[in-house]
C-alpha positions in Angstrom: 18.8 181.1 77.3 17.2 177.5 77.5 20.6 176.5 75.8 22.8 177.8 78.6 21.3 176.2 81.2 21.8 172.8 79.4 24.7 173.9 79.0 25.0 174.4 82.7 23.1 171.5 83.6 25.9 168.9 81.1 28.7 171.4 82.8 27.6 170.5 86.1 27.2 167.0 85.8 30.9 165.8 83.9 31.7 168.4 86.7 30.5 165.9 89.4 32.5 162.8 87.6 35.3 164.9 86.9 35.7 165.5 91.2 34.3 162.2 91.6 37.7 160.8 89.9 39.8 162.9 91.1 39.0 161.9 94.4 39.4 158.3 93.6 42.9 158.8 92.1 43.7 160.8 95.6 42.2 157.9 97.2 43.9 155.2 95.8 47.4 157.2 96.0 46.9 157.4 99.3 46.2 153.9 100.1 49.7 152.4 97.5 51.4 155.3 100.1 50.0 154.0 102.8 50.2 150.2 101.7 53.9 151.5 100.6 54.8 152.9 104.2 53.3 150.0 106.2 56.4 147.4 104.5 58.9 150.6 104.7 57.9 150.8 108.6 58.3 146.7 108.9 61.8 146.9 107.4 62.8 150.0 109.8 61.3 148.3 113.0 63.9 145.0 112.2 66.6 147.3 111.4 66.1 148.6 114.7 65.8 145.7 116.9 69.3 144.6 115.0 71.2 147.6 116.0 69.4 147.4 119.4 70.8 144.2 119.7 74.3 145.4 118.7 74.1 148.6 120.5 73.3 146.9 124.1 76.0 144.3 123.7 79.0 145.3 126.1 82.1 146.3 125.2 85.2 144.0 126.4 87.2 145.2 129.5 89.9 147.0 129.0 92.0 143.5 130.9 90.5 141.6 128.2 91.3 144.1 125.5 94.8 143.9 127.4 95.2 140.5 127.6 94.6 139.8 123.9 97.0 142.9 123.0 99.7 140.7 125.2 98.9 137.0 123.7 99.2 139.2 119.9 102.6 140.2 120.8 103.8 137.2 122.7 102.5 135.2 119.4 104.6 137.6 117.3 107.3 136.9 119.7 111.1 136.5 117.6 112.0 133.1 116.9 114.5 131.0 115.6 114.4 128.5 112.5 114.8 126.1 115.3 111.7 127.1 117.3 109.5 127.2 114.2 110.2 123.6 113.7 109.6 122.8 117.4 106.2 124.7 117.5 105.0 122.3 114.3 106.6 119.5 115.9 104.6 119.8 119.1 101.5 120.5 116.5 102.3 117.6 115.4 102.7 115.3 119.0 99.1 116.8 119.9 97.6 115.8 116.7 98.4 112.2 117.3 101.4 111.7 114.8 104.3 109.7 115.2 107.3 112.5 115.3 110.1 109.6 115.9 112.5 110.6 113.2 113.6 107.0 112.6 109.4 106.4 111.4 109.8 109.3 108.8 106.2 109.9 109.7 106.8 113.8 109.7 109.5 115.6 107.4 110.3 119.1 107.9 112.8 120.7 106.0 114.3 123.7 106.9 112.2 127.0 106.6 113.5 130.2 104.5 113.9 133.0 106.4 112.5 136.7 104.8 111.8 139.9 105.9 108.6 142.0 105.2 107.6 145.4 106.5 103.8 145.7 107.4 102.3 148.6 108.4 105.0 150.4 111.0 106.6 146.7 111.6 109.7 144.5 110.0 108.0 140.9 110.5 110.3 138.0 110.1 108.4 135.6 108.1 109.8 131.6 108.2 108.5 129.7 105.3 108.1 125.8 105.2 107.4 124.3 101.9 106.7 120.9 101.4 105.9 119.9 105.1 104.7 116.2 104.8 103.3 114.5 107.5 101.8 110.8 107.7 99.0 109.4 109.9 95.5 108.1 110.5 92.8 110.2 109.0 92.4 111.8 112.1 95.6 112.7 113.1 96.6 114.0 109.5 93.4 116.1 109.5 93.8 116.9 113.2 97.3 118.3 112.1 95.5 120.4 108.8 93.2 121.6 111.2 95.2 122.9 114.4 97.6 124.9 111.5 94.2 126.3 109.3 93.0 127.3 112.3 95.9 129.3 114.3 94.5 127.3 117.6 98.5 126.3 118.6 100.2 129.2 116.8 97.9 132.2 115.9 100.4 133.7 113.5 101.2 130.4 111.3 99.6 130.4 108.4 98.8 127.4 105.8 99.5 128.2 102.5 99.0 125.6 101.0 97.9 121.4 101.2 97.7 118.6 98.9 96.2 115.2 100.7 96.7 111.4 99.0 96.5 108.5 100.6 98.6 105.4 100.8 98.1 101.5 101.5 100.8 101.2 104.2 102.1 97.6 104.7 102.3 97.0 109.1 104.7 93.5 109.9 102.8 92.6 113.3 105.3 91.5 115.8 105.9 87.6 116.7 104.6 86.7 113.1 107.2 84.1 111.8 105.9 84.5 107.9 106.9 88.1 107.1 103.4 88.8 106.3 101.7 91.5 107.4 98.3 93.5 106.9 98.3 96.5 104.9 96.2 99.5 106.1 95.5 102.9 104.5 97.2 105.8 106.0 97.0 109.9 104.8 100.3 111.7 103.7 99.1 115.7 103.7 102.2 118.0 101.9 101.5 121.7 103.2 103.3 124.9 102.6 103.4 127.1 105.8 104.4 130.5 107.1 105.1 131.9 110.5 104.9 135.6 111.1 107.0 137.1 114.4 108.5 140.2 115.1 112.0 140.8 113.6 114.9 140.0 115.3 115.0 136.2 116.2 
């Protein structure tokens, strides 16, 4: 009988250490869960305030909405080989370069012509190779910039440009030795494409 209740008594105790540790495993479950929800709760709270932020933005008028639907069409407008090169040339005279033909400053040769149907649409599609234009730094990249961009013409697109520069020789005028002073001047080759709506 004395052996049971040692027995007992042993049972008892590792009894107590066993409940004891379980409650510290509980324990520190709980806390990683709780240490666990605390960065999950951080993350959800910025996720919120970003599509708050979203959310509580205002949507465009419908005349705004309207007015870009119109400037879209008029910029797919049809046009004519002729009026592509106009609309670079006038790129061109706001960029700063010299479009007198007799400088050869800017060459434009003339642009293939090629249908392409896109989505529900035929889209006439004028493509310039080898444009070549020739200017300050700043007017060149002026030029490069205005046509990357889509600021004059939203629906030409540059393909493609190559950039080199050149030592150009300038005869000042009243000089009675020839001589003159040689300057360095940026000759840009591009490959571009307009997009408008069949039928120009």
């Amino acid at each position: 009988m004395e052996g049971i209740k040692n027995l007992l008594l042993r049972f008892r105790q590792s009894g107590t250490l066993v409940l004891i540790g379980f409650f510290v495993i509980i324990y520190i479950a709980f806390g990683f869960v709780y240490w666990q929800q605390n960065s999950q709760q951080k993350e959800l709270e910025d996720n919120s305030v970003k599509v708050a932020i979203i959310v509580n933005k205002p949507l465009p008028s419908m005349e705004k909405l309207q007015a870009e639907y119109n400037e879209a069409n008029f910029s797919l407008a049809p046009v004519t080989d002729s009026d592509a090169i106009a609309i670079l040339v006038s790129v061109a005279e706001k960029s700063g370069i010299d479009t007198n033909p007799d400088n050869n400053k800017l060459r434009i040769p003339s642009a293939l012509g090629r249908e392409e149907r896109v989505g529900g649409g035929t889209y006439k599609i004028w493509s310039f190779r080898n444009v070549s234009v020739q200017g300050d730094y700043d007017s060149v990249m002026a030029f490069v910039s205005d046509l990357d961009s889509g600021l004059t013409q939203e629906t030409m697109v540059l393909k493609r440009v190559d950039i080199r520069q050149v030592e150009v020789q300038v005869v000042s005028e009243g000089e009675g030795d020839g001589k003159g002073v040689s300057r360095i001047e940026i000759i840009a080759t591009l490959d571009v494409d307009l997009y408008a709506k069949s039928g120009g």
